[in-house]
Phi, psi and omega in degrees: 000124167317111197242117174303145161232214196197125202251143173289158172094196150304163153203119170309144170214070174087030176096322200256147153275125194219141186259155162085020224254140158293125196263322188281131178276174159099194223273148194261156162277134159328108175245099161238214164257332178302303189266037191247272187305316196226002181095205177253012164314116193258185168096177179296314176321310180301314197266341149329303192272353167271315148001274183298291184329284191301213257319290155032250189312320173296309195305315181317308193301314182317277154345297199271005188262323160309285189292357195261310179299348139298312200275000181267337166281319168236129178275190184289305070078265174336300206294341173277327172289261207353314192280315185293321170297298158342287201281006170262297178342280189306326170310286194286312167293324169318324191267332213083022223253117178267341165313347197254298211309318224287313174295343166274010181242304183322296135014272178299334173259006171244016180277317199278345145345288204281342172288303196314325178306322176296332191286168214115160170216140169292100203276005191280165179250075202281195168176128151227149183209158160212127209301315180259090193258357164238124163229175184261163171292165200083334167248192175226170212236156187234096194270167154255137154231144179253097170277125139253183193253113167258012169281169168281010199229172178287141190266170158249184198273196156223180167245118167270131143269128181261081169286142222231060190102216179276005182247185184253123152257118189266093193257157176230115174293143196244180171325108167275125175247162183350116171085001211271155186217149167208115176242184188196134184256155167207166202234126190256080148343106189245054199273028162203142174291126176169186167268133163239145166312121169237125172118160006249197180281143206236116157264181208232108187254141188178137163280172190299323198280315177100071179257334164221201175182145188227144178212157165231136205287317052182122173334303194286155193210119197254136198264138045356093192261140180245128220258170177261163176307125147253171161225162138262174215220151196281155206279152209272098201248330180303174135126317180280139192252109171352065180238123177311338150303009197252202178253171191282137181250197203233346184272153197233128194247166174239350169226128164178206210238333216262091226260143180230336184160149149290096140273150187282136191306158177213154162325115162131312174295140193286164172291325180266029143245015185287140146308113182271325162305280195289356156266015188255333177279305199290317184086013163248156184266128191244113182267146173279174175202137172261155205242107166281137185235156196224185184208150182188118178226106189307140176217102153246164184238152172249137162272173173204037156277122169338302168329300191285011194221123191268342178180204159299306209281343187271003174272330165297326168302302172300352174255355149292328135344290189269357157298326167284318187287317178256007146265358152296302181316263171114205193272320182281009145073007175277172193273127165226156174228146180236131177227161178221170157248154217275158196253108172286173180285147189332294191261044163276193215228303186229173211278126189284135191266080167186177189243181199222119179291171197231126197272126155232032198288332165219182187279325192260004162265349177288341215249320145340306194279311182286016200248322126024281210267159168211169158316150161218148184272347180264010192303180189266115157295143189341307194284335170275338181266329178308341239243305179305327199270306174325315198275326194250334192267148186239142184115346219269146190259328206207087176231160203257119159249135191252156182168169198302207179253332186273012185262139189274199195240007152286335179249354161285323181284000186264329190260029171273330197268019190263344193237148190340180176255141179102349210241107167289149186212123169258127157246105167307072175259141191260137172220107172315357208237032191202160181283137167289140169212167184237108196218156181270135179236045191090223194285357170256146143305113205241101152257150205227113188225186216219297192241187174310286186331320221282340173298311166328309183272342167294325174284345193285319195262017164240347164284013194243000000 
């Protein structure tokens, strides 16, 4: 078997020129954390040391799960008294030095101050929500939090936190009384596609100086799925095959199963298709017509090899591509199946071959799935995810491979030549940095587009 690189210098592809391109076809070496440490070394050694590494690591995951529950308790702010009471204690008895004692004991009665302020418990009531949990990318979304009082008694104020992503929303609840609400909006910034967390809510127990700070937590947690930009694209007429098992269609046949009407015979019409009843009523010879039924079953595959890509934006293109192509697929009611590629595990000894489906059961759970998925360097290349998805979907009438800018048009062809005979194969590539064309590469199709828009007039112009 042939092991892909990947070469230096240029590669022409039809007029256009891209650097760096993978040149070698077939199945890639295998990049994990296993041949990161031993290669393709096999034996006890080899697995002995990968071993130790995975024990590492758990005792680590361990460790810092530890210190993150410590360290949720005391800021930072603590851990500098903390340190400075020590280092006056060891100072100051050591030395004799009593200005160092005096400043550790001090020290030492506002670290216990400041715990008393923890005792207690937050007796307030959060709630969150957000009324619109799918937005596109580019916009923003609008949360709420609701605090109340359900005691009978006066609340004092508090601090509530929202964690938002990777950021904070900070609100400070003011006095409650009995029965008492308080509420508030914030703007959840959705500019790149993906999930973000909101939530969940916390409130914040802390002394005045802030040496230490306690919190209580509240469960819920809200998904913001950010969807990536589509458009539409004109419905897809390639793709379909003549099967009597398929639905019915508005084009009209003289032999098939789905019966549509009676017409008077014309030049040209088979005999066995004459009604022989209604010309024997009419005394014109009378013909059937059928309702043609067809069948299609749309496949894109996606890539998510590193390899395959020049950078973000043409992988955000792509992955709008195929969010446009299956919500069209669809809105036309066709049979779809969406794959992408499976990413292997850090330490397998070799590259897992299979694909990851894609929900394609509504628009909005296809557009969900896609909010998801991200690049990986150990994912399956364009030519091996073509080779797995030919091979596991069966049926297939029509499939779309989307990928990057760095794929030549030798490996869209190696991987058009992965699927049955009879199976139109379209290849999308998104490249920001080029003019769109539409071009035939032997029995496959190439499209090439520069922005989102340029896939409208390219489908239009391979369904014409």
């Amino acid at each position: 078997m042939v092991k892909g690189k990947h070469a230096g210098g240029t590669t022409q592809r039809n007029g256009l020129t891209r650097a760096d391109a993978p040149t070698v076809l077939g199945e890639t070496r295998l990049v994990n954390a296993r041949t990161r440490l031993v290669g393709e070394r096999e034996g006890a050694l080899a697995d002995f040391i990968v071993a130790v590494v995975r024990s590492w690591r758990r005792v680590r995951r361990v460790a810092r799960r530890w210190w993150k529950a410590l360290a949720a308790v005391v800021t930072p702010l603590g851990w500098g008294i903390a340190v400075t009471v020590i280092i006056a204690f060891l100072l100051g008895y050591g030395l004799g030095w009593l200005e160092l004692v005096a400043v550790g004991w001090a020290g030492l009665l506002v670290m216990v101050a400041a715990v008393l302020f923890l005792i207690g418990r937050t007796s307030h009531d959060a709630t969150l929500s957000v009324p619109v949990n799918r937005v596109v990318a580019g916009e923003s979304a609008v949360g709420q939090l609701t605090v109340t009082n359900p005691t009978r008694r006066l609340l004092p104020g508090t601090r509530i936190e929202v964690p938002v992503g990777e950021g904070l929303a900070d609100f400070q609840v003011p006095t409650l009384s009995p029965s008492g609400r308080y509420e508030d909006l914030f703007t959840v910034p959705a500019l790149h596609r993906g999930v973000i967390p909101v939530g969940p809510v916390r409130a914040i127990r802390a002394d005045p100086i802030g040496l230490v700070r306690r919190e209580r937590v509240w469960d819920e947690q809200i998904e913001l799925f950010v969807h990536p930009r589509t458009i539409s694209v004109p419905s897809m007429s390639t793709g379909f095959v003549r099967d009597l098992e398929g639905n019915p269609t508005r084009d009209l046949t003289s032999s098939d199963v789905s019966f549509h009407a009676l017409r008077e015979y014309m030049p040209g019409d088979e005999l066995r298709s004459i009604h022989w009843k209604s010309t024997a009523k009419t005394g014109q010879y009378m013909v059937r017509q059928f309702e043609e039924t067809r069948r299609s079953h749309l496949m894109i595959a996606l890539s998510l090899a590193d390899e395959d890509y020049a950078g973000d934006e043409d992988f955000e293109m792509a992955v709008s591509v195929v969010g446009s192509l299956g919500v069209r697929a669809i809105r036309d009611a066709r049979t779809l199946s969406v794959v992408a590629s499976e990413s292997t595990p850090d330490f397998a000894r070799r590259r897992l071959l299979a694909v990851k489906n894609i929900a394609a059961v509504t628009g909005t759970r296809l557009l969900d799935d896609l909010s998801r998925i991200d690049r990986s360097e150990t994912a399956l290349p364009l030519a091996d995810l073509a080779r797995v998805a030919a091979d596991s979907i069966a049926g297939i009438s029509l499939a779309f491979v989307v990928c990057g800018a760095t794929v030549p048009v030798t490996a869209l062809r190696h991987a058009a030549r992965q699927f049955p005979v009879g199976v139109e194969v379209i290849a999308v590539i998104c490249d920001p940095d080029i003019v769109p064309s539409v071009r035939r590469a032997g029995e496959l199709t190439v499209l090439t587009i520069g922005y989102l828009e340029d896939l409208q007039q390219s489908m239009a112009r391979v369904s014409a």
